[in-house]
MIMIMI-76357 format. One line per 10 residues: number of its first residue (from 1); for each residue x, y, z of C-alpha. Coordinates in steps of 0.25 Angstrom, whole numbers, plus 5000, padded with zeros to 4 digits. Example, Ala and Ser with C-alpha at 12.3 -4.5 7.8 and 13.67 -1.06 7.14 Angstrom:
2
1) 5049/4982/5031 | 5055/4996/5029 .
END
This chain:
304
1) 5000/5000/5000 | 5004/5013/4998 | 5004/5026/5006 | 5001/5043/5003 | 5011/5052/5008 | 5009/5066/5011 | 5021/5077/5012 | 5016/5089/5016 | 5022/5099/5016 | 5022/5117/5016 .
11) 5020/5118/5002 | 5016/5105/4994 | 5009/5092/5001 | 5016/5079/4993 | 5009/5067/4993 | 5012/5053/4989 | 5008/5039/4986 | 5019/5029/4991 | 5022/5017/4989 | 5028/5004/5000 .
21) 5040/5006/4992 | 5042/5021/4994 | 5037/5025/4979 | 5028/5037/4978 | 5019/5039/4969 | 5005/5048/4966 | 5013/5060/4971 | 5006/5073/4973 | 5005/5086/4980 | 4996/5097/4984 .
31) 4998/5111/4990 | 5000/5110/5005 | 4986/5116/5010 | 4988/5128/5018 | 4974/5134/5024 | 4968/5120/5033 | 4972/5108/5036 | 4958/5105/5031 | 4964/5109/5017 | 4975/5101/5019 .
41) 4968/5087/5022 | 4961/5089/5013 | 4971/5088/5002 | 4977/5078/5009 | 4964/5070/5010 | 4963/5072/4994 | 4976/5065/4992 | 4973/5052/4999 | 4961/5053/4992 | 4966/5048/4981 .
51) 4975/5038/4985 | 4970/5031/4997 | 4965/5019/4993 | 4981/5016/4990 | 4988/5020/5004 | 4988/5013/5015 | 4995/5024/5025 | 4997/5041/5024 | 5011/5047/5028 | 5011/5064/5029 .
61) 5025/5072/5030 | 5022/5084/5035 | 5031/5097/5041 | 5029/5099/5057 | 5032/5092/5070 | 5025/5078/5067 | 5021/5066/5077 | 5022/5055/5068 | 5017/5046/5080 | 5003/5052/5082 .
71) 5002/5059/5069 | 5003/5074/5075 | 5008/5087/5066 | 5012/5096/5080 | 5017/5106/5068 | 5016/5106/5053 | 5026/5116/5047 | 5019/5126/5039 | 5006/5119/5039 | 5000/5125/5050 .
81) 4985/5118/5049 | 4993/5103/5053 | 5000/5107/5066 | 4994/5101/5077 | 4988/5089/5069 | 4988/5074/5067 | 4990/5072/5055 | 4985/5059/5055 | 4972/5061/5062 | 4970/5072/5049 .
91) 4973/5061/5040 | 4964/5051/5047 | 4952/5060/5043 | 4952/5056/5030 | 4960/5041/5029 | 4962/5029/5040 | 4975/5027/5035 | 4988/5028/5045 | 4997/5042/5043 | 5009/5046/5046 .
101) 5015/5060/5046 | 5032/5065/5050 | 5037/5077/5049 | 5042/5081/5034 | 5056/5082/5036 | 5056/5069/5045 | 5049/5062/5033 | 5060/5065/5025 | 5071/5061/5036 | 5063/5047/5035 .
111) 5063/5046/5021 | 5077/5047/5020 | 5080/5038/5030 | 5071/5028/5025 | 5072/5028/5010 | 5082/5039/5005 | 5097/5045/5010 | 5096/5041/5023 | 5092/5027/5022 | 5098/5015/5029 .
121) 5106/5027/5038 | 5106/5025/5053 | 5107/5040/5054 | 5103/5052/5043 | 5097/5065/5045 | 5087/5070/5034 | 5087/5087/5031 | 5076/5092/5024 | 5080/5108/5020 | 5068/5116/5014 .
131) 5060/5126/5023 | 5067/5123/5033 | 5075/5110/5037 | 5067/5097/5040 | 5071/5083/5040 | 5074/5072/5051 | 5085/5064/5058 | 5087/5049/5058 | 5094/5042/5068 | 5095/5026/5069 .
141) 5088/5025/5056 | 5076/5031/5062 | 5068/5046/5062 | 5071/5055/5075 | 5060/5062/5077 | 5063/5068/5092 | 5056/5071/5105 | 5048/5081/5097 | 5047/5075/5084 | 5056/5087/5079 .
151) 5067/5080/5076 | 5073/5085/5060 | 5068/5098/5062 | 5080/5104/5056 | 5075/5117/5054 | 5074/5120/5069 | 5088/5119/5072 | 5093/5132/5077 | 5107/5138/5071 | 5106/5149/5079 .
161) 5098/5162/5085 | 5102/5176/5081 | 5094/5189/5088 | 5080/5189/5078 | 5079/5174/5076 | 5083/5158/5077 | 5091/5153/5065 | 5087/5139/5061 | 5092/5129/5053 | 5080/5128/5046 .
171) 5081/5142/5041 | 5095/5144/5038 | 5093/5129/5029 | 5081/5132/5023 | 5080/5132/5008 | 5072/5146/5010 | 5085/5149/5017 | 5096/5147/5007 | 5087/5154/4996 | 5087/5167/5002 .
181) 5101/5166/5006 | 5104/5165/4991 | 5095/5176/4989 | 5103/5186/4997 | 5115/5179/4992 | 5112/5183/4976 | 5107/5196/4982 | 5092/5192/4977 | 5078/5195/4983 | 5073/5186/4993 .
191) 5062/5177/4987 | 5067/5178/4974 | 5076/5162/4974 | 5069/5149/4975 | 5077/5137/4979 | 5079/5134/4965 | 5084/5147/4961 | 5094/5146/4973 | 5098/5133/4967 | 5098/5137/4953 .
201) 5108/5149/4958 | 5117/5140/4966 | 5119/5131/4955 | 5124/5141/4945 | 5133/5146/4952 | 5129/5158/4961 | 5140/5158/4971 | 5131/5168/4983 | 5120/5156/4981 | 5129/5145/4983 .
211) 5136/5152/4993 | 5122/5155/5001 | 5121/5140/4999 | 5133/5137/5006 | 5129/5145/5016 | 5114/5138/5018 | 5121/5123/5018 | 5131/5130/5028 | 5119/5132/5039 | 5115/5117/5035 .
221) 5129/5111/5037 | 5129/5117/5052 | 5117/5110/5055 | 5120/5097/5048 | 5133/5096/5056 | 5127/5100/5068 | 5115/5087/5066 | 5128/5079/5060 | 5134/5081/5077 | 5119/5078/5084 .
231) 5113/5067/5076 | 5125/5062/5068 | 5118/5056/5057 | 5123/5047/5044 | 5117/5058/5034 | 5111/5069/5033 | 5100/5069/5020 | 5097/5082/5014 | 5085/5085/5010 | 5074/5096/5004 .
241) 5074/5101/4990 | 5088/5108/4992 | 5095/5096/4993 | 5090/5092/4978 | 5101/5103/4975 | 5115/5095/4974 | 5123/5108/4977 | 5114/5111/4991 | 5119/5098/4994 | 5134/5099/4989 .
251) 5135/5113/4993 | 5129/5105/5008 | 5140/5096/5009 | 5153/5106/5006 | 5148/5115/5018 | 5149/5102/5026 | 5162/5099/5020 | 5165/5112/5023 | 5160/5113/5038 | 5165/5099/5041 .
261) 5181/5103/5036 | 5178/5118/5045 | 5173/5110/5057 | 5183/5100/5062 | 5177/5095/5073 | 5165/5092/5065 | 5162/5076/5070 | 5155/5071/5058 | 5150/5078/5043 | 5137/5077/5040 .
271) 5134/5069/5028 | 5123/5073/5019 | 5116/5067/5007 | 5103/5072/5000 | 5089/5067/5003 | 5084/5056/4992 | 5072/5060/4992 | 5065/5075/4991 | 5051/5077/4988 | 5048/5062/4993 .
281) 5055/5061/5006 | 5043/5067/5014 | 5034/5057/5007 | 5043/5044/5009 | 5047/5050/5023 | 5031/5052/5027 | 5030/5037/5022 | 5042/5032/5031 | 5035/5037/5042 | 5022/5032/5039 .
291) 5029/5018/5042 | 5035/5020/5053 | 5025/5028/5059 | 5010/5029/5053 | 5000/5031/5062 | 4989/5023/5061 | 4973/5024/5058 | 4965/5025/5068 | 4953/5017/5074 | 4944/5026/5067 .
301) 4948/5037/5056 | 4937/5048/5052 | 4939/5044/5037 | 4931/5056/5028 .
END
């Protein structure tokens, strides 16, 4: 039997047919609703609509502080309708079938653990760069989630405080980040640059782009070695659609060449490789989860 997949997400909710084998097929996506969460079952309902006499089971990733165990979205990122709701109680007003919902970026810490750059690695942690910095942190083959299920929240780290404000990993590593850096550094309006154009710029050459990219891997080398010292991991997977680009992820390793020769005492280099998978890895991760971790129908389910 198969199963439907959901990845919601800020801009865009993905969906997916997958197969026992991991296959995906009768992909789709939709808006992410923004008015009610009213709007927002309803397209979800629309989905299974269509496909439910197929699935046997129904994993959801979605952004915000998740407990996978009961089904609970304490938090949901920007999709302020879902905080505060289980998730799968919502589901159960429309299907019997058992759910599952993580955290997006643990989703993809679990897909490449169990299918992608992580697999058959005691040890590996998963960073997701985009908005901010998600992702997750395997240890003993398995997905630390923490005392507060928090654990992989990357973004929070704290680099340091200045007078008006606290200065996060997540905002010195976001992609929105890096694109205004490059901005100021061609001396161009704010707004004007997409990741693309960043990328298009770098790659032909523009020496104050690439060094604003220097610059953005540098606050991301800081952090790696610091995690490298706590958690100690095999690997470290990177993901997001930045790492798609082969000089993020070349220009990433020289500054760790660079840091490691600068810093003697440094006990062990991180080791990066890129994430296999992109747009799936939230699809296959909610679907990893789903086995370890579905929760089942209830006794009774208001089916409408």
């Amino acid at each position: 039997m198969d199963y439907l997949a959901f990845d919601i997400g800020g801009s865009f909710v993905k969906y997916g047919i997958i197969s026992k084998d991991n296959a995906i097929f009768s992909r789709g996506k939709f808006p992410t609703p923004r008015n009610s969460k009213e709007e927002f079952l309803e397209k979800i309902k629309e989905v299974y609509e269509q496909c439910k006499e197929d699935v046997s089971g129904i994993a959801v990733s979605m952004p915000g502080k998740i407990d996978i165990f009961n089904g609970y979205a304490y938090s949901a990122g920007v999709l302020s309708y879902l905080e505060e709701t289980n998730i799968v109680d919502m589901f159960h007003e429309f299907t019997s079938l058992p759910v599952a919902v993580e955290n997006d970026g643990k989703c993809a810490a679990l897909a490449e653990s169990w299918f992608g750059a992580l697999k058959d690695m005691n040890s590996g942690i998963v960073l997701v760069f985009g908005t901010g910095v998600g992702g997750g942190i395997v240890i003993n083959n398995h997905l630390h989630r923490g005392h507060n299920n928090i654990s992989g929240e990357f973004s929070f780290i704290l680099n340091k405080k200045n007078e008006e404000s606290v200065d996060s990993f997540g905002y010195r590593a976001s992609v929105i980040s890096l694109i205004k850096s490059v901005e100021k550094a061609e001396e161009l309006p704010e707004g004007s640059l997409s990741g693309e154009d960043v990328f298009s710029l770098i790659n032909s050459g523009h020496v104050k782009a690439y060094k604003a990219l220097e610059e953005y891997c540098d606050n991301i080398v800081v952090q790696l070695c610091n995690l490298q010292h706590i958690f100690d991991p095999q690997k470290f997977a990177i993901g997001g659609g930045i790492s798609e680009q082969q000089i993020f992820i070349e220009c990433l390793k020289d500054r760790l060449k660079v840091y490691s020769e600068a810093i003697p005492y440094l006990l062990a280099v991180p080791d990066i490789v890129q994430c296999k998978f992109r747009n799936d890895a939230n699809l296959l991760g909610a679907l990893a989860n789903f086995r370890i971790n579905q929760v089942k129908k209830p006794l009774e389910v208001n089916v409408t």
